[in-house]
C-alpha atoms as one frame of an Amber mdcrd trajectory, in Angstrom:
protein
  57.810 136.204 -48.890  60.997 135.042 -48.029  60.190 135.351 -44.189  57.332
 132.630 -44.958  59.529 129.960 -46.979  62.077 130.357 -44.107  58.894 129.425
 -41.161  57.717 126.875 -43.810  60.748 125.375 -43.862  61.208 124.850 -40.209
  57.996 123.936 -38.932  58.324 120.439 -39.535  61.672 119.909 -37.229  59.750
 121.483 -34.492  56.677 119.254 -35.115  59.320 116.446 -34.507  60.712 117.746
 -31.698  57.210 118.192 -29.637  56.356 114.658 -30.853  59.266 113.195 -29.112
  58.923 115.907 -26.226  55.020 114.838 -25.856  56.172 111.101 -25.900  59.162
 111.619 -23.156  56.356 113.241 -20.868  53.768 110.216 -21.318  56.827 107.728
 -21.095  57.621 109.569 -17.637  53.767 109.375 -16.749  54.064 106.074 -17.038
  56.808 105.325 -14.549  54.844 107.930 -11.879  51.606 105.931 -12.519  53.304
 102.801 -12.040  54.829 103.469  -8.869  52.676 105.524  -7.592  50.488 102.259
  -8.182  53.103  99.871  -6.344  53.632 102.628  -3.470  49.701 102.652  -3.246
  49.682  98.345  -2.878  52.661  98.755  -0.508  50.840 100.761   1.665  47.372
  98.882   1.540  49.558  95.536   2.445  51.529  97.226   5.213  48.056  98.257
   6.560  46.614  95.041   6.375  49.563  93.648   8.174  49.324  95.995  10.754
  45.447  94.613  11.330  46.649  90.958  11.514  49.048  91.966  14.140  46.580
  93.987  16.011  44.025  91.154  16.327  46.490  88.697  16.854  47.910  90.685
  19.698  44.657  91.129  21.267  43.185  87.852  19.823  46.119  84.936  20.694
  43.525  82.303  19.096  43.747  83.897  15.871  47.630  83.557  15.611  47.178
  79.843  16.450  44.823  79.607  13.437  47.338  81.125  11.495  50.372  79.132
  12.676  48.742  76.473  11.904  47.522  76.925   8.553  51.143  78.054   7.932
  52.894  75.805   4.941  56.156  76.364   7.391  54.017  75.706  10.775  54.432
  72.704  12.481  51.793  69.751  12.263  48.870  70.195  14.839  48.822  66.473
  15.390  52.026  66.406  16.522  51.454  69.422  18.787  49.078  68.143  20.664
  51.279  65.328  21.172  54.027  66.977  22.619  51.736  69.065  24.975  52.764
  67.961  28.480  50.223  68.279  31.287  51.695  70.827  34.271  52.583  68.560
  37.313  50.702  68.505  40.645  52.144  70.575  42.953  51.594  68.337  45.534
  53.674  65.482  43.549  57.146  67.583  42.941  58.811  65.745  45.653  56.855
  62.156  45.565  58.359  59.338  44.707  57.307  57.070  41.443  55.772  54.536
  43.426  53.637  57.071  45.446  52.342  59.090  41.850  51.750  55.500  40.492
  49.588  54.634  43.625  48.029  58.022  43.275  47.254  57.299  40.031  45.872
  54.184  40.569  43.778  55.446  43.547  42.080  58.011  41.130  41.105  55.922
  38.615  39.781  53.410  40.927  37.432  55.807  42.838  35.692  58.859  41.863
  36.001  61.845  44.255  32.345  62.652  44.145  30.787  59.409  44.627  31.027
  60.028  48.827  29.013  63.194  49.350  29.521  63.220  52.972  33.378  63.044
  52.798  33.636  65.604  49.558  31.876  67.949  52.228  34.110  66.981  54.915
  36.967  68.057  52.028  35.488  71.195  50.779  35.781  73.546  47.902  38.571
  74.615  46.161  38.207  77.922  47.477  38.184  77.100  51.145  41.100  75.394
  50.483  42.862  78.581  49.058  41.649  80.748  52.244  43.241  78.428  54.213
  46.430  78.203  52.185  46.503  82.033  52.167  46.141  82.435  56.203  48.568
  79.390  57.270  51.568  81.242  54.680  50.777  83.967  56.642  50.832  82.920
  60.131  53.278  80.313  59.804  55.345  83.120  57.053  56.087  80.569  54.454
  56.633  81.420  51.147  53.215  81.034  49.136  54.326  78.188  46.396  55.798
  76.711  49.468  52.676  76.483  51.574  50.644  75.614  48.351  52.627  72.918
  47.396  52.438  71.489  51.203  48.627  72.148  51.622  47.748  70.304  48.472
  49.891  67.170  49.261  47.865  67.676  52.602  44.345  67.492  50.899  45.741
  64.848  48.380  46.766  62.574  51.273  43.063  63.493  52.993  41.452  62.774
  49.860  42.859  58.988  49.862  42.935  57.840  53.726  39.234  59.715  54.212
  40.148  61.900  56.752  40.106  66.229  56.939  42.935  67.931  55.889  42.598
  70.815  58.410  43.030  68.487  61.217  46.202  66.946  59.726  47.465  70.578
  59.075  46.484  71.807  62.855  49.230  68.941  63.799  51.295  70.106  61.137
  51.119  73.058  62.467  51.593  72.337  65.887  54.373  69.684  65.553  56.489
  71.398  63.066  55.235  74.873  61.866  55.742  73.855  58.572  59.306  72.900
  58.991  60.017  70.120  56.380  63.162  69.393  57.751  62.659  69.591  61.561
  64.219  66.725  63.783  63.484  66.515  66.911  66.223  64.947  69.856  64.384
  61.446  70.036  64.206  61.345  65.814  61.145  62.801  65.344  61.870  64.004
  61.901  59.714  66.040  59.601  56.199  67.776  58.568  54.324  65.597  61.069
  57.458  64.591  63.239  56.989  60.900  62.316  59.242  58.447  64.245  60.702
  56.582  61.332  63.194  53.984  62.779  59.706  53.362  64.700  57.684  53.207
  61.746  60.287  52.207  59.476  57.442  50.256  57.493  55.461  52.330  56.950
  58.167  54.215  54.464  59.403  51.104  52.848  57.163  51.488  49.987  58.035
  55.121  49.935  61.877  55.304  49.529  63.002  53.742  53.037  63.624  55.783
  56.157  65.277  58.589  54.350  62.146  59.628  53.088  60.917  60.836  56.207
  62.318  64.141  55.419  59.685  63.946  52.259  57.446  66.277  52.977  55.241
  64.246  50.974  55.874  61.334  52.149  56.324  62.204  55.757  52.610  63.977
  55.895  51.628  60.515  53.799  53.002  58.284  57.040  51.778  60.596  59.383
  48.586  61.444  58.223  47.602  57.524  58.350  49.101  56.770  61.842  46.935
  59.488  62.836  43.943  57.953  60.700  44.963  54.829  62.322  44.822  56.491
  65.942  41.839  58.066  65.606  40.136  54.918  64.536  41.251  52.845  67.509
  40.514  55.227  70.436  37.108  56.706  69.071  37.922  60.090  68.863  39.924
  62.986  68.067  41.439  64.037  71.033  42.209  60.242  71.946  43.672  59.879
  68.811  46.000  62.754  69.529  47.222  61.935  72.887  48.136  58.436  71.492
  49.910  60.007  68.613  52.157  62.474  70.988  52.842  59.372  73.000  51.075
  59.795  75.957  48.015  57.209  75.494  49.213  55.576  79.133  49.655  58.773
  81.131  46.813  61.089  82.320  47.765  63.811  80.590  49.243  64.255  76.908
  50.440  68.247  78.405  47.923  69.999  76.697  49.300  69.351  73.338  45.379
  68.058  72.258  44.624  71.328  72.878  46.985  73.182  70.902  46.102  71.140
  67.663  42.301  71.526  68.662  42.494  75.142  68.882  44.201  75.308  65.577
  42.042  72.979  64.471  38.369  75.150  65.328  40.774  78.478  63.398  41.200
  76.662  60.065  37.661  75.782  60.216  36.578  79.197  60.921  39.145  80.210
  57.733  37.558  77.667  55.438  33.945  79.222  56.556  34.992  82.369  55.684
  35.383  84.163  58.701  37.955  86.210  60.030  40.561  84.943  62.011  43.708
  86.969  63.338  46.923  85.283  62.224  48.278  86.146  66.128  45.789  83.748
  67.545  46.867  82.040  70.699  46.348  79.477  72.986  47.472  78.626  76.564
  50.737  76.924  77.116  50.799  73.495  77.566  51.892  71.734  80.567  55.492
  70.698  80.215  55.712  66.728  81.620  57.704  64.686  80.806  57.887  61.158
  79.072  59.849  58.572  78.124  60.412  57.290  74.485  58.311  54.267  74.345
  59.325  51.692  71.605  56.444  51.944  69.872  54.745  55.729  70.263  56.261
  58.986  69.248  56.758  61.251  72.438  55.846  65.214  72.196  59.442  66.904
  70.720  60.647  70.482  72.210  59.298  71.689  68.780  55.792  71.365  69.792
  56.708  72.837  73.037  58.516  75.069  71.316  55.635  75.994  69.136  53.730
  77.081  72.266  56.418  79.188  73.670  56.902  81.281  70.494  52.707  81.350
  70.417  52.756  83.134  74.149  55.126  84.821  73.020  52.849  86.574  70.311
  50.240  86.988  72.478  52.408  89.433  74.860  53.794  91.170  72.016
């Protein structure tokens, strides 16, 4: 009996003390729910982010689209105002008056409206094949050669006449040498006599821009044009422009540059073409610096040399 009182008399302590026992476990419960619950959004937005970045990686577009509906992103109008166009490779080394002409020339005419002469010009891709065989038989450095061989087709493109033939006397006159002089002054890409055709570079920077490549295949290309024109032909045209248009024979120097000529034809068709290619030496005559032609330089001759040279290797 007294056993019983005792147990009556403690039961309700213990019913207190499971209460609060019961009520600690649900209170702790309720922190594990609740971060289980933030560790469960955590991980849902650290996947989600990981998405974004994926397809942003693989999708640039889509981070673009994002940047721009940023709060923090810059404003798209002003953007696209501060895009700059990438420069012409064939006008790094122009002066302004010959990009403003340039300009000017453009907008004036379209490129398309002479079918015969955008054939005589050719594609985009014949223009690379021949940019990729000249860096390699000439070995200069490709951005080198590009930026020369587009300043070549630009030049074309304006005085309506091909750009292979102007790069066969390229070629031939210079190799490529922007800064060859020859004994008599023959300076440059096209070994233009500028205190002869002083003129001619006025608009262009004076006399010192001969060593332009730009400019110097600009000069050159027209007195060639301007050859041409006046003695009905190609080959005419040549011997004038080496300075031989009163003797009987320009040395075989029309030859060189038509030979080189017929190969960057052939490389523009497509076909295959060795880069060792040679062709006969020229005769060496001589001749005297006339006041108003340019006379052959020992670089052409030169040129031949090292090209029978190839040919015994």
């Amino acid at each position: 009996m007294l056993h019983n009182l005792i147990l009556t008399a403690r039961s309700p302590s213990k019913c207190i003390s499971a209460e609060k026992e019961m009520a600690r476990l649900l209170a702790s419960k309720s922190k594990v729910s609740a971060l289980t619950t933030v560790l469960h959004i955590t991980s849902g937005l650290g996947l989600l982010a990981l998405i974004v970045l994926s397809s942003m990686f693989f999708n640039p577009e889509l981070a673009e689209k994002f940047r721009v509906l940023s709060p923090f992103g810059e404003d798209s109008t002003n953007i696209a105002q501060e895009k700059v166009a990438e420069p012409d490779l064939a006008m790094l080394m122009a002066t302004p008056q010959l990009v403003s002409q340039v300009n000017n020339d453009e907008s004036a005419t379209e490129f398309g409206s002479d079918s015969n002469y955008k054939a005589l010009i050719g594609t985009q891709r014949q223009q690379q094949l021949v940019t990729n065989w000249l860096s390699k038989r000439y070995r200069v450095a490709d951005e080198a050669i590009d930026m020369l061989v587009s300043a070549t087709y630009l030049t074309a493109k304006e005085i309506k006449l091909d750009p292979l033939l102007i790069l066969s006397v390229i070629a031939i006159e210079s190799r490529f040498n922007p800064f060859s002089e020859s004994p008599v002054g023959a300076q440059g890409l096209m070994q233009v006599m500028s205190k002869v055709h002083h003129e001619r570079f006025s608009e262009l920077g004076g006399v010192k821009a001969a060593l332009n490549p730009v400019a110097n295949i600009k000069v050159g290309a027209s007195i060639l044009k301007e050859y041409v024109s006046s003695a009905g032909s190609i080959e005419a045209g040549l011997k004038r422009y080496v300075g031989a248009a009163d003797m009987e024979t320009d040395g075989g120097y029309g030859s060189l540059v038509m030979a080189e000529y017929k190969r960057l034809k052939d490389v523009a068709a497509g076909k295959s073409v060795s880069i060792y290619a040679t062709t006969a030496k020229p005769t060496t005559i001589s001749r005297p610096i006339e006041s108003n032609e340019k006379r052959p330089d020992e670089m052409t001759q030169q040129a031949a040399i090292n090209s029978d040279q190839v040919a015994g290797i």
